[in-house]
DOMI-553261 format. One record per residue (C-alpha): residue number from 0; residue in one letter; x, y, z. Coordinates in pm, 1 decimal. Each point is the difference from the previous one (the first is absolute). Example, Ala and Ser with C-alpha at 12.3 -4.5 7.8 and 13.67 -1.06 7.14 Angstrom:
BEGIN
+------+------+----------+----------+----------+
: resi : resn :        X :        Y :        Z :
+------+------+----------+----------+----------+
:    0 :    A :   1230.0 :   -450.0 :    780.0 :
:    1 :    S :    137.0 :    344.0 :    -66.0 :
+------+------+----------+----------+----------+
REM end
This chain:
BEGIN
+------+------+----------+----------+----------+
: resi : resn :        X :        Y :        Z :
+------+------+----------+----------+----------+
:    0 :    X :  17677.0 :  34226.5 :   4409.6 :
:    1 :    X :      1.0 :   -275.3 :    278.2 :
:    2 :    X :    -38.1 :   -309.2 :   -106.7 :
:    3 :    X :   -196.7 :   -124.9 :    226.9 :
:    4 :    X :   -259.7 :    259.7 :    -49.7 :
:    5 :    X :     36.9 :    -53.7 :   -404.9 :
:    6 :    X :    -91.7 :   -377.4 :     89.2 :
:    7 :    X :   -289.8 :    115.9 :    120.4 :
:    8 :    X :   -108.0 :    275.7 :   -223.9 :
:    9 :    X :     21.2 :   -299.8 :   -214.1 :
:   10 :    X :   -130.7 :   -241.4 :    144.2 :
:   11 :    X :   -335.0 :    251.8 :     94.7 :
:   12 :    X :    -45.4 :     57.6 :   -397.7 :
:   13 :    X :    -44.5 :   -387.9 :    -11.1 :
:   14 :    X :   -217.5 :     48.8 :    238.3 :
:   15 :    X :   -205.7 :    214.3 :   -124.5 :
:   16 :    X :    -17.1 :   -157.9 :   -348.5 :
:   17 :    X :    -51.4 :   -314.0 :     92.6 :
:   18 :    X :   -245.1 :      6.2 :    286.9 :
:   19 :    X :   -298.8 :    120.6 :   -218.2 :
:   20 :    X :    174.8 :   -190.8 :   -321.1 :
:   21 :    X :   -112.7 :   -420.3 :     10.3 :
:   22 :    X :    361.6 :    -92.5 :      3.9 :
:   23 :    X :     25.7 :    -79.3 :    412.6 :
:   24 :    X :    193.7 :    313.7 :    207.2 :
:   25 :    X :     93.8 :   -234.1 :    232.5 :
:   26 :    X :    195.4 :   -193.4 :   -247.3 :
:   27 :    X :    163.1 :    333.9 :   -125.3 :
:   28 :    X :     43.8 :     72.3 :    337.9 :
:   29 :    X :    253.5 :   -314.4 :    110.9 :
:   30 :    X :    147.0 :    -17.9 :   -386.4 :
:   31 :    X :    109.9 :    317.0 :    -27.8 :
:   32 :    X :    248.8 :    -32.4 :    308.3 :
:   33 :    X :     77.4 :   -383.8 :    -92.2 :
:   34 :    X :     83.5 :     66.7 :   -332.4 :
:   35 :    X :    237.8 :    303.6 :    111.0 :
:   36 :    X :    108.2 :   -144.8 :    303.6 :
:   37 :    X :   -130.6 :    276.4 :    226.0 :
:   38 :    X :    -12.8 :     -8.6 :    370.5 :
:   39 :    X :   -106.1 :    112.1 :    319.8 :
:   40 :    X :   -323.8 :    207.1 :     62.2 :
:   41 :    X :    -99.1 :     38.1 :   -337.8 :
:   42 :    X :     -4.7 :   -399.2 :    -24.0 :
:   43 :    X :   -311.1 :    -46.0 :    295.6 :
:   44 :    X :   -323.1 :    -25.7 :    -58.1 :
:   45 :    X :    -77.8 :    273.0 :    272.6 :
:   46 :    X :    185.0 :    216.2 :   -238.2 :
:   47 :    X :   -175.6 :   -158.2 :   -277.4 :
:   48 :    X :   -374.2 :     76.1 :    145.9 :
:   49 :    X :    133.6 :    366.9 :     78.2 :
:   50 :    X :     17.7 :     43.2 :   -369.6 :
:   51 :    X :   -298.6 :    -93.7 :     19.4 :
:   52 :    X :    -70.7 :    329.3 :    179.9 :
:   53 :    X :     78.9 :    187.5 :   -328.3 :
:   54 :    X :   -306.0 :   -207.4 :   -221.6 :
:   55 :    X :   -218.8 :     88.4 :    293.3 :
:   56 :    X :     55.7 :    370.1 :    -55.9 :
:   57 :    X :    -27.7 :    -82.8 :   -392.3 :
:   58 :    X :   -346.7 :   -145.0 :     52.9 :
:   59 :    X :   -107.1 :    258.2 :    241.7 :
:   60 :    X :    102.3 :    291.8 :   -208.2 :
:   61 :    X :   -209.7 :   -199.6 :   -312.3 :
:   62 :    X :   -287.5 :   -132.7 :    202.8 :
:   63 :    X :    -51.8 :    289.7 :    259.3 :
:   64 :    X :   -333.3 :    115.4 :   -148.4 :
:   65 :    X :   -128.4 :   -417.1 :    -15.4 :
:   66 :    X :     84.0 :    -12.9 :    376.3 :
:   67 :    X :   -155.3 :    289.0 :    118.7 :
:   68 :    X :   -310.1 :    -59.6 :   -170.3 :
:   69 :    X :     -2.1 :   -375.3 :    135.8 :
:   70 :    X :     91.4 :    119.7 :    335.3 :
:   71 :    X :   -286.6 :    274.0 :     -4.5 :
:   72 :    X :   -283.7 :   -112.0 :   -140.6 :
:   73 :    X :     48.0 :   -365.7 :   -288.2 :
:   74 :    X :     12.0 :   -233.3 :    339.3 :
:   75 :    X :    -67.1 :   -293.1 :   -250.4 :
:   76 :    X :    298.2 :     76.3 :   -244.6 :
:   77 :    X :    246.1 :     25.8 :    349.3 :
:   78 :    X :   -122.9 :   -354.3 :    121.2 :
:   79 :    X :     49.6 :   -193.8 :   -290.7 :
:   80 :    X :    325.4 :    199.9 :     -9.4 :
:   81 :    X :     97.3 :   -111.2 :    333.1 :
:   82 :    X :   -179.7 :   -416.4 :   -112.3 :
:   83 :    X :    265.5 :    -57.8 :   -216.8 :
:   84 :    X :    286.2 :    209.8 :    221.7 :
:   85 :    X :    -50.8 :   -214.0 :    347.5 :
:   86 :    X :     44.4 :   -342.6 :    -93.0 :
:   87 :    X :    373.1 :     54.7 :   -172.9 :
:   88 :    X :     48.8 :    283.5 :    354.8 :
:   89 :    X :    -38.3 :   -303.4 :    200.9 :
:   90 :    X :    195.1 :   -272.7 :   -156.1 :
:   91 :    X :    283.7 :    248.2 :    -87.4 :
:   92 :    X :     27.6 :     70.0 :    402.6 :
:   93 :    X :     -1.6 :   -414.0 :     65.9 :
:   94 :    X :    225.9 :    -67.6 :   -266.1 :
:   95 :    X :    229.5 :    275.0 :    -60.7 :
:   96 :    X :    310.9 :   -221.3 :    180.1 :
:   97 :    X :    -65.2 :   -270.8 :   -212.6 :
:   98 :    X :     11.8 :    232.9 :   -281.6 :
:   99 :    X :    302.5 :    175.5 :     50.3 :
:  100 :    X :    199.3 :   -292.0 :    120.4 :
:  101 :    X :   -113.6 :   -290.7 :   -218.2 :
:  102 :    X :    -90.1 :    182.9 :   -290.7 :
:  103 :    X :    259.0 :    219.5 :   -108.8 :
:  104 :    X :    143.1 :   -220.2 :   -221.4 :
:  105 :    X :     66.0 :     84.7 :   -430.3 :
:  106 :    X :   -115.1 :   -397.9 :    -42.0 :
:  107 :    X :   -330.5 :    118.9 :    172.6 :
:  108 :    X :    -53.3 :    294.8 :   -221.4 :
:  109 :    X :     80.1 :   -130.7 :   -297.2 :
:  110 :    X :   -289.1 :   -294.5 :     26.4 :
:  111 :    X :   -223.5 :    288.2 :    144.8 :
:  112 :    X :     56.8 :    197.8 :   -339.5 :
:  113 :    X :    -73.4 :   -230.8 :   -246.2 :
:  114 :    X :   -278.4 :   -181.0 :    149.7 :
:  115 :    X :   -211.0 :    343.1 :     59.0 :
:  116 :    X :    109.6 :    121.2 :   -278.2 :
:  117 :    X :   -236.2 :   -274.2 :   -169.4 :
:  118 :    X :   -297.6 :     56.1 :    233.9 :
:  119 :    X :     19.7 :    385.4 :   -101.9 :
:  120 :    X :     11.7 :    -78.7 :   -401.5 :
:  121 :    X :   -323.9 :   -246.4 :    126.5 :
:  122 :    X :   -162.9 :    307.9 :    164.3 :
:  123 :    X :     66.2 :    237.3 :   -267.0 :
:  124 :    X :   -164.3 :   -229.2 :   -277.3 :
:  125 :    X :   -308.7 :   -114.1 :    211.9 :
:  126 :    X :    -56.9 :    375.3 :     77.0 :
:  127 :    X :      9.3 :     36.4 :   -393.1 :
:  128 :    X :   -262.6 :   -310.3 :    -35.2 :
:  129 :    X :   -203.3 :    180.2 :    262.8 :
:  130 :    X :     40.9 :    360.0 :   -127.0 :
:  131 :    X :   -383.3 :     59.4 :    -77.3 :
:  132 :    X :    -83.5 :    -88.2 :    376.7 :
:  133 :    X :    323.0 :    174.3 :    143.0 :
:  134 :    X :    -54.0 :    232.5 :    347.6 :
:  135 :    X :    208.0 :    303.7 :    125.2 :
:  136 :    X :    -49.2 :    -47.0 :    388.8 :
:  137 :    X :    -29.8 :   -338.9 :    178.3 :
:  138 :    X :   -272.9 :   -138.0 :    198.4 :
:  139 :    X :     58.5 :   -126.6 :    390.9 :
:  140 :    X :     61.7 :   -312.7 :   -136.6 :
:  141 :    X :    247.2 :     70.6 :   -251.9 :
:  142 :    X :    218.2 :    201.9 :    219.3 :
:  143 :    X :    -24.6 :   -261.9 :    269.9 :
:  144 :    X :    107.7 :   -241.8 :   -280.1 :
:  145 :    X :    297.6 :    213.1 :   -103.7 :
:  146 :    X :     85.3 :     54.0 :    348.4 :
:  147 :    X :     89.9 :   -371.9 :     90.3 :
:  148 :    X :    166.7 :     13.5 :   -310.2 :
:  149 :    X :    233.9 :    309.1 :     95.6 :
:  150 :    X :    136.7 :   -277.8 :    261.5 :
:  151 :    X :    162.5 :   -176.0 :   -298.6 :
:  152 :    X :    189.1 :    289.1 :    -54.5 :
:  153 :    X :    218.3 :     -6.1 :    326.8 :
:  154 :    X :    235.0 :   -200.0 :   -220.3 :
:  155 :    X :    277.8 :    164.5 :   -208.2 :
:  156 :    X :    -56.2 :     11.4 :   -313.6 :
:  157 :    X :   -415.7 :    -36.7 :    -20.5 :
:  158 :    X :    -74.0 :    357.3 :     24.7 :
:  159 :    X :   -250.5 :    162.0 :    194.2 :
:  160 :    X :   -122.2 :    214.4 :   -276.3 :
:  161 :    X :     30.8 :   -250.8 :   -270.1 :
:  162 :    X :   -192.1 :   -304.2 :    235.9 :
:  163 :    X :   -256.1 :    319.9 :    122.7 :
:  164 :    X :    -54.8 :    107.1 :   -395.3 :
:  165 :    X :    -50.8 :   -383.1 :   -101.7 :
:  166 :    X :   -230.1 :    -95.5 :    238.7 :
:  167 :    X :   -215.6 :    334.2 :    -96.0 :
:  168 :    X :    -38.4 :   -111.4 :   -372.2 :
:  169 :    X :    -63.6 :   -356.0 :     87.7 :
:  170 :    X :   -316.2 :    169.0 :    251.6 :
:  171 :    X :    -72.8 :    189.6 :   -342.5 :
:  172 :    X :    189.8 :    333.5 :    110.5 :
:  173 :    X :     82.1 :    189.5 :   -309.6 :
:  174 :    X :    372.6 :     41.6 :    -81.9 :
:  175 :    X :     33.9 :    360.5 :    111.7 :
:  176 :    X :   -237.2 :    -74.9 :    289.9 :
:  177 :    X :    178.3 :   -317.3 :    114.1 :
:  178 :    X :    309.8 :    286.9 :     49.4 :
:  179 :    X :   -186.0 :    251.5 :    104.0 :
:  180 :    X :   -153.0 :   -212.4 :    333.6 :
:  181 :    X :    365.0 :   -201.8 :    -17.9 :
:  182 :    X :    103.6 :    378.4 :    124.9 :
:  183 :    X :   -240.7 :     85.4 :    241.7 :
:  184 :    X :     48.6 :   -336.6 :    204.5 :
:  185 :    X :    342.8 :     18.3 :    -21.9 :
:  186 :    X :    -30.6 :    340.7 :    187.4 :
:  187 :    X :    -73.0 :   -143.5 :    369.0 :
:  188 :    X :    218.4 :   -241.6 :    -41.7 :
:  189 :    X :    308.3 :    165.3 :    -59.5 :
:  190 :    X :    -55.8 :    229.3 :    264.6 :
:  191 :    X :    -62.7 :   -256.8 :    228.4 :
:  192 :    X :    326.8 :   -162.0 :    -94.8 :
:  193 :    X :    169.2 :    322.8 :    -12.6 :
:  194 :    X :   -111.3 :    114.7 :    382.6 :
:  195 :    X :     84.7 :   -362.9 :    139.3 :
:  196 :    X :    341.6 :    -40.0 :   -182.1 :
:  197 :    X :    113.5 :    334.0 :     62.9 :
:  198 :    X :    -36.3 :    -59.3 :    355.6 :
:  199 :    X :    333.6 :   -209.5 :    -59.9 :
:  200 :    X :    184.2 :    308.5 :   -138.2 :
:  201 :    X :   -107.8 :    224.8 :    201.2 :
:  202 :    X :    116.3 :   -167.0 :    299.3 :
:  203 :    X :    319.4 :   -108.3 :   -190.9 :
:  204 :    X :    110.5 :    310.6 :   -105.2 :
:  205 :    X :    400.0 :    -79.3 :    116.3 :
:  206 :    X :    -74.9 :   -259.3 :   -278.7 :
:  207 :    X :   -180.6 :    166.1 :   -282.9 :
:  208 :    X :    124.6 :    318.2 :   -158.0 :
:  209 :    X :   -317.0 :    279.4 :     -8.3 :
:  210 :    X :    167.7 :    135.4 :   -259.7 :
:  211 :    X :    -12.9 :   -307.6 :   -197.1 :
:  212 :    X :   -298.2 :    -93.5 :     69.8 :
:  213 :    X :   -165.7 :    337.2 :    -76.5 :
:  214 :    X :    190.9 :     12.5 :   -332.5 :
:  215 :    X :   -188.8 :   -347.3 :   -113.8 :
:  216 :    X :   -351.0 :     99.8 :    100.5 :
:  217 :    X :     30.3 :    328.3 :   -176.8 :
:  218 :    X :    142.6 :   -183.8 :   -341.6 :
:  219 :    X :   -306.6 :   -255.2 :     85.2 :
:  220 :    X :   -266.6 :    240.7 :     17.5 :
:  221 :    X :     96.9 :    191.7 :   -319.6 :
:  222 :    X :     21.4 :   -317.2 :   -225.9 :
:  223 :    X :   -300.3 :   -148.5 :    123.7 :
:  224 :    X :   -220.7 :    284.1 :    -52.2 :
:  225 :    X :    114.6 :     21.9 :   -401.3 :
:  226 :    X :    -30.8 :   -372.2 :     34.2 :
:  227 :    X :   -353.2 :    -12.5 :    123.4 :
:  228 :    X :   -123.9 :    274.7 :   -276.9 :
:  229 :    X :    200.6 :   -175.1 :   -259.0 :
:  230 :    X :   -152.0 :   -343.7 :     75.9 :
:  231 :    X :   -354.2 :    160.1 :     38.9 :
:  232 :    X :      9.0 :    106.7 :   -411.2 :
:  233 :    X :    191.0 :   -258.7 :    -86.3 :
:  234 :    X :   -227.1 :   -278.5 :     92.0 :
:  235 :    X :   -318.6 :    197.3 :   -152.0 :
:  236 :    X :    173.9 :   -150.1 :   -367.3 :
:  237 :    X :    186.3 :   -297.3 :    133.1 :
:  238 :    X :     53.6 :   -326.7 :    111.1 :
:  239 :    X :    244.4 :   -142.3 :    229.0 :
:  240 :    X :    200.9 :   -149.0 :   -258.5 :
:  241 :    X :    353.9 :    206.7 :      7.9 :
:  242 :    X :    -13.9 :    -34.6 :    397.9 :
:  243 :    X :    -42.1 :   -378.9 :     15.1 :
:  244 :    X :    276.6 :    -49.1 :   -295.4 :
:  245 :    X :    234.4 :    245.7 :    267.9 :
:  246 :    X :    -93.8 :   -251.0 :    298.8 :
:  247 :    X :    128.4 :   -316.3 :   -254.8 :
:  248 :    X :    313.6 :    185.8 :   -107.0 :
:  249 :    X :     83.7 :    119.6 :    320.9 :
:  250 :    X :    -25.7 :   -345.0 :    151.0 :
:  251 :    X :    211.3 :   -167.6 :   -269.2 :
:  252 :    X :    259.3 :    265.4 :     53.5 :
:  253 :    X :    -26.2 :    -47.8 :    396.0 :
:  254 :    X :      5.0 :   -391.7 :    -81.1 :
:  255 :    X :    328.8 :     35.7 :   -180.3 :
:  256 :    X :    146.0 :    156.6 :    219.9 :
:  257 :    X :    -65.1 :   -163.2 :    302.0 :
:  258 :    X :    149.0 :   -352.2 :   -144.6 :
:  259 :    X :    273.8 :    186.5 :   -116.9 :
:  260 :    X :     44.5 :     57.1 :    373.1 :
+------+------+----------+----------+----------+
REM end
């Protein structure tokens, strides 16, 4: 097989795992090339966000019925949807150059890992005080809450999902819920990402192999939807524990090696 294309076959399974998982994709994303010392397309973040494209057709293929019936006829359910989905839209589009030029860095991540890593163990055990007056869908104000929030998450290593699912519990959100709307938001917002990124590879195509790129968003797309229904039931019996305890190890292992040089 080409390598090139295994890189990204590869690097669309992380994808797809850790997109919906609260361990920071992005993270994965710029590791996963570091660490191996890959290079070239795969190593962008326009290639990056088109992996994206695969946990949009995850989420679409999960959530198809939940859209249609918000785009039809629950108008209320589709703007609180879109509450918490606009605020991180816009400061993704006026920051995205900071982000992938200043903030691409392991020393970055690592500090992002371990310090949300705490505010989700925080989250899980307040939603576990507040259990007995726990919600599954949030009000206006909630979703606006978690939407400023989301903006947080334009850092490597945070995690969109993980900062999205946080926030829910801390507005009362049960677990499962928390997820379950942590989904839905993150719907618009990849495809908005996806359609303004892929602008760059569509009209760099001398650069960026199709054939590449189609072989990530199809790995992507497969691993994210067992991703999604595996976090769904998992989360109905547990806590957050064995994801934060990943974030710390993988950040002591990243620390390591980066003064190891």
């Amino acid at each position: 097989m080409d390598n090139e294309i295994l890189q990204a076959i590869i690097l669309g399974i992380v994808q797809g795992l850790t997109e919906f998982f609260p361990v920071s994709s992005t993270a994965h994303l710029i590791l996963f090339p570091w660490f191996f010392g890959w290079h070239g397309e795969i190593d962008t973040l326009a290639f990056d966000v088109a992996l994206h494209g695969g946990t949009l057709i995850a989420l679409l293929v999960c959530f198809y019925r939940d859209w249609i019936d918000m785009l039809t006829k629950d108008y209320k359910r589709l703007v609180i949807v879109m509450a918490a989905a606009i605020p991180a839209g816009i400061a993704a589009l006026l920051l995205h150059k900071i982000v992938e030029q200043e903030l691409r860095d392991p020393i970055v991540i690592v500090v992002s890992l371990v310090v949300f890593g705490f505010v989700m163990l925080y989250a899980d055990r307040f939603a576990a005080r507040h259990a007995a007056r726990s919600k599954g869908e949030p009000s206006l104000k909630d979703a606006l809450i978690i939407g400023f929030a989301q903006i947080i998450a334009l850092i490597p290593g945070v995690s969109r999902s993980g900062i999205t699912m946080s926030t829910g519990m801390f507005t009362k959100l049960t677990r499962e819920g928390a997820a379950r709307f942590s989904f839905l938001v993150s719907t618009p917002l990849i495809g908005g990402a996806v359609l303004w990124e892929g602008r760059k590879i569509v009209a760099s195509s001398d650069v960026f192999r199709m054939d590449v790129v189609a072989a990530g968003v199809l790995a992507a797309a497969v691993s994210g939807y067992f991703a999604i229904r595996f976090l769904l039931n998992f989360l109905k019996t547990h806590r957050f524990d064995s994801f934060v305890y990943y974030r710390f190890a993988l950040a002591a292992i990243i620390l390591i090696l980066w003064l190891r040089g």
